[in-house]
N, C-alpha and C positions, 0 to 999 in steps of 0.2 A: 930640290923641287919636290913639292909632296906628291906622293902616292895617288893619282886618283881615284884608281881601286881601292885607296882604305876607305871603309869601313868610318862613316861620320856619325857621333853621338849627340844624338841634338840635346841641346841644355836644357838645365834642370828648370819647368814651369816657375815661375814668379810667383807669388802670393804673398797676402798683404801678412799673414803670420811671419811667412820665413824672413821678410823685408824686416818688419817690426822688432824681431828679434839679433837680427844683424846690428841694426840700430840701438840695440839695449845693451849689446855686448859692448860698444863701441862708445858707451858714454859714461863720463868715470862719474857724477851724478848719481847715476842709479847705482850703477855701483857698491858705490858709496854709503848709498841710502839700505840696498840690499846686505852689507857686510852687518851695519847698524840692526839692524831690523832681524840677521841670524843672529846675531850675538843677544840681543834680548828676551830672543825665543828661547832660546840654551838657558838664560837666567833662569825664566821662566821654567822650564820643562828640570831642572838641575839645580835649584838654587841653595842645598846644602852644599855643593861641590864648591859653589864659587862663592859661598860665604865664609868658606872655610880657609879660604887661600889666605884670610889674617885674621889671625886671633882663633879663639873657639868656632866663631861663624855661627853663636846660636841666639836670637834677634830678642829672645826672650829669657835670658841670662841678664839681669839687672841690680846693678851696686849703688844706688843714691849717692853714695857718697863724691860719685863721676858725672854727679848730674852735672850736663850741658859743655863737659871739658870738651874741649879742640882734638885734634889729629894727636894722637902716641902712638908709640912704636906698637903693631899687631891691632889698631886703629883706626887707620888711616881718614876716616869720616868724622871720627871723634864719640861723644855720646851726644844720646837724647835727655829731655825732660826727667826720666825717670832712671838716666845713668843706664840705658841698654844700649852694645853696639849698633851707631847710626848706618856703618857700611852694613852690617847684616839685614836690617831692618827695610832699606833699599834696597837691596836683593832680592829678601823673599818679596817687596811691593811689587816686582816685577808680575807677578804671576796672576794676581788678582785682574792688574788692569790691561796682559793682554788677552787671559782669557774672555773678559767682559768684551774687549773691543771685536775678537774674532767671533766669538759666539753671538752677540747682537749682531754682527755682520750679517754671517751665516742663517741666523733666523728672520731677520730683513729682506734679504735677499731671496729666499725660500718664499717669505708672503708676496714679494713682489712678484716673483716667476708663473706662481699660481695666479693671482690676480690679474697681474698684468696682462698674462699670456690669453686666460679667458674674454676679457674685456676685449684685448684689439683682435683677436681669431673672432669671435662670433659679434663684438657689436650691437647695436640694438639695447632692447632695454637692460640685459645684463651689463653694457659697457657702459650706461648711465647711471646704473644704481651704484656699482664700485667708484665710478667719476666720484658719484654723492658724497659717496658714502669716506672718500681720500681727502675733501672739502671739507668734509665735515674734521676729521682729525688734523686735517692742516688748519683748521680752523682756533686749535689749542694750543697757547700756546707753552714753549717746551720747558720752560723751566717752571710753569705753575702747575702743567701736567703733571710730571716727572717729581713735584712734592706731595701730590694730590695721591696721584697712584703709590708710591712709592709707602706715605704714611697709613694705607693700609694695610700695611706689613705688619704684625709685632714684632718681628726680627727679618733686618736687612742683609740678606745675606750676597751670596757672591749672586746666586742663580734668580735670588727678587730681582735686584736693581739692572740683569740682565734682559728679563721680561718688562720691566717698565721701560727701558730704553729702548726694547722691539718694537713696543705698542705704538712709541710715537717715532718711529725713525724707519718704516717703511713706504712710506707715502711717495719720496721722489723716485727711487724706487719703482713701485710699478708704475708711474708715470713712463719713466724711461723706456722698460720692456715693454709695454701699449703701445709708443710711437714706434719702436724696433719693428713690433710683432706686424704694426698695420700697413711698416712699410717692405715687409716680406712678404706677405701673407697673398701679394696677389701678383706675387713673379711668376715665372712660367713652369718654373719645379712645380713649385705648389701648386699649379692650377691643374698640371699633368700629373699629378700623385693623384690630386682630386678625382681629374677624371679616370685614372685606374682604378677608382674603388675603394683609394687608401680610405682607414677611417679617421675620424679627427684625431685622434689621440697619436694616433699612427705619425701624422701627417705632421703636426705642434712635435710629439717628439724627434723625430726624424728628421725633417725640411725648417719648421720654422723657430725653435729655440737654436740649434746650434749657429744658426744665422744671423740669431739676432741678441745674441747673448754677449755681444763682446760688450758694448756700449756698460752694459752691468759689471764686469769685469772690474773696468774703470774705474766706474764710481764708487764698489765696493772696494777697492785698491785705497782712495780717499777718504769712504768711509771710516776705516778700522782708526786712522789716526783722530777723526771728530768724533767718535765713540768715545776712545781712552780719554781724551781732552774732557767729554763732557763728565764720564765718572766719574774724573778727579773734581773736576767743579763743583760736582753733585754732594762727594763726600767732605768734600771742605766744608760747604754750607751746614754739613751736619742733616743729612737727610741722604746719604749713600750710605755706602760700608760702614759700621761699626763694630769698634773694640769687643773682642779681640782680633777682630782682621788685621792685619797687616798690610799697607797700600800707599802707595805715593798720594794718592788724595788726602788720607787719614794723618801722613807725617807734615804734609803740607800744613793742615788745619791744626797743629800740634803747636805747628814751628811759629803761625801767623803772633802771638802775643809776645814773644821771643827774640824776633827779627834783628831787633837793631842793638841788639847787645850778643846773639851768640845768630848770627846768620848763618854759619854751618847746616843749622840746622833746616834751613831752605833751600840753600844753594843748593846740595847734593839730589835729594828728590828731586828738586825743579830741573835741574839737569836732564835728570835721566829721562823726566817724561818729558820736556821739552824735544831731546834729542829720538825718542822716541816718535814722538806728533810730527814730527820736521819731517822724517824718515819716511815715513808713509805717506803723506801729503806728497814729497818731491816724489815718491815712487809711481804713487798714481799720475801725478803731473806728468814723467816720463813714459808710463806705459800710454796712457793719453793720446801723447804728441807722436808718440810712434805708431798707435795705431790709427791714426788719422790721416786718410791718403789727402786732403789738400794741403797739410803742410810736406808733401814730399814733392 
C-alpha cells in the first residue's frame, strides 16, 4: 500500500516541442533521412578524407588514356570524360551543393524574418508595400530569373549562384512568417508586454518570433533539399557553376552526351544528389507532421 505521506511529483508539463521530438526519435524515416543528411555534411566539411579511402582520392589527377573506363580496383566509380577519378570527383561535388543549399537557406530565411516579421507586427502601409513588393518577385519567373541574374556574373561562382538563388527563393518565406507573426501578435503575452511598456523590438524579439518561428523551421527543413535540386538544374543548363568547380550538377552536364554508352558516369552523381534531395524533403516532411498538433 503506498505511503501517503510520500511526497508526489507531479509530471513533467507536455509541450508540443518535447511531444515532437519523442515522435522523431521514434520514426526510423527521419532517421534515416538524418544518418543520410550527416553523412553528406562529413563529405562536405572532409572530402579529402573520404576521397582518399580509394585510390589517390585527388578529383583532379587525370590520365586520358582512362577516359570514361568502368569500376577498377582503387576506382570504384570508374573515370570521367577526361580520365579523372569519378569517385573523387563526387565527393569533393558534395561541398559546393550543400553549401549553396544551406547558405540560400539561411539567407532566405533571414530576409523572410525581417520582412515578414515587419509586415505582420506593424501592418498598414508597410505590410502592403512588402505584400507588393513579394508579387512582384513571385511575379518572375525562376528559371528565366535565375539566367537573367545569374548572366550578370562574369564568373559563376559558389557565393554568385548562391545570391541569385536568395533573390528569388524568399518570397514564401516571409509569407509564412506574416501569417505566424499576425497570428501571435495579438495573444495576450503580447498584448500584456505591450502594455508594460515593452518596446517593439523588445516585444518581436522576445514574445512574437520565438512563437512564431516554427512554421519557418519546416519550410526551411524542405527548402535546403529544392535549393540543391535547383543548383544542379541550374549548372546543367550551363548557366550555374563552372569549370573548374567541382559539382554534381557540372558531372551531370558532363555525363548528359555520354549516357547510353558509359552511364556510370550519371548514375553515381545522380545518386548522390538524388539521395541527398530525398533526405531533406522526407526530413522536413517528418519534422512537419510532428509538429503539427492536428495530426496527433
Amino acid at each position: 500500500m503506498a505511503d501517503p505521506t510520500a511526497e508526489i511529483v507531479p509530471d513533467r508539463p507536455a509541450s508540443l516541442a518535447g511531444d515532437a521530438l519523442r515522435d522523431l526519435r521514434r520514426s526510423p524515416v527521419f532517421l534515416l533521412a538524418c544518418a543520410v543528411i550527416v553523412g553528406m555534411v562529413a563529405l562536405a566539411v572532409a572530402p579529402a578524407l573520404f576521397a582518399g579511402l580509394f585510390g589517390h582520392g585527388d578529383p583532379r589527377a587525370c590520365d586520358l588514356s582512362q577516359s570514361n573506363l568502368g569500376s577498377t580496383s582503387g576506382h570504384p566509380f570508374g573515370f570521367d570524360q577526361q580520365g579523372c577519378d569519378l569517385y573523387a570527383n563526387v565527393i569533393y561535388g558534395a561541398r559546393p551543393s550543400i553549401v549553396i543549399g544551406v547558405a540560400t537557406t539561411a539567407g532566405a530565411a533571414l530576409v523572410a524574418l525581417v520582412l515578414g516579421t515587419l509586415a505582420g507586427y506593424y501592418g498598414g502601409r508597410l505590410d502592403t508595400l512588402i505584400a507588393r513588393l513579394t508579387d512582384v518577385f513571385f511575379g518572375l519567373p525562376f528559371l528565366v530569373g535565375a539566367i537573367v541574374i545569374l548572366n550578370t556574373f562574369a564568373e559563376r561562382t559558389l557565393w554568385t549562384v548562391t545570391l541569385a538563388l536568395v533573390a528569388l527563393g524568399w518570397m514564401t518565406m516571409t509569407r509564412l512568417v506574416r501569417s505566424s507573426v499576425l497570428a501571435v501578435r495579438e495573444q495576450d503575452y503580447v498584448i500584456a508586454a505591450r502594455a508594460l511598456g515593452a518596446s517593439d523590438l523588445r516585444i518581436m524579439r522576445r514574445h512574437v518570433l520565438p512563437n512564431a518561428v516554427a512554421p519557418l523551421i519546416v519550410l526551411a527543413t524542405l527548402t535546403v533539399g529544392y535549393v540543391i535540386a535547383a543548383e544542379a538544374t541550374l549548372t546543367f543548363l550551363g548557366v550555374g557553376l563552372q569549370l573548374p568547380s567541382i559539382s554534381w550538377g557540372l558531372l551531370l552536364s558532363e555525363a548528359q552526351t555520354s549516357f547510353e554508352d558509359h552511364p556510370h558516369l550519371l548514375i553515381f552523381p545522380g545518386a548522390f544528389l538524388s539521395a541527398t534531395v530525398l533526405s531533406f524533403i522526407v526530413l522536413g516532411d517528418a519534422v512537419r507532421d510532428a509538429l503539427d498538433p492536428r495530426l496527433r
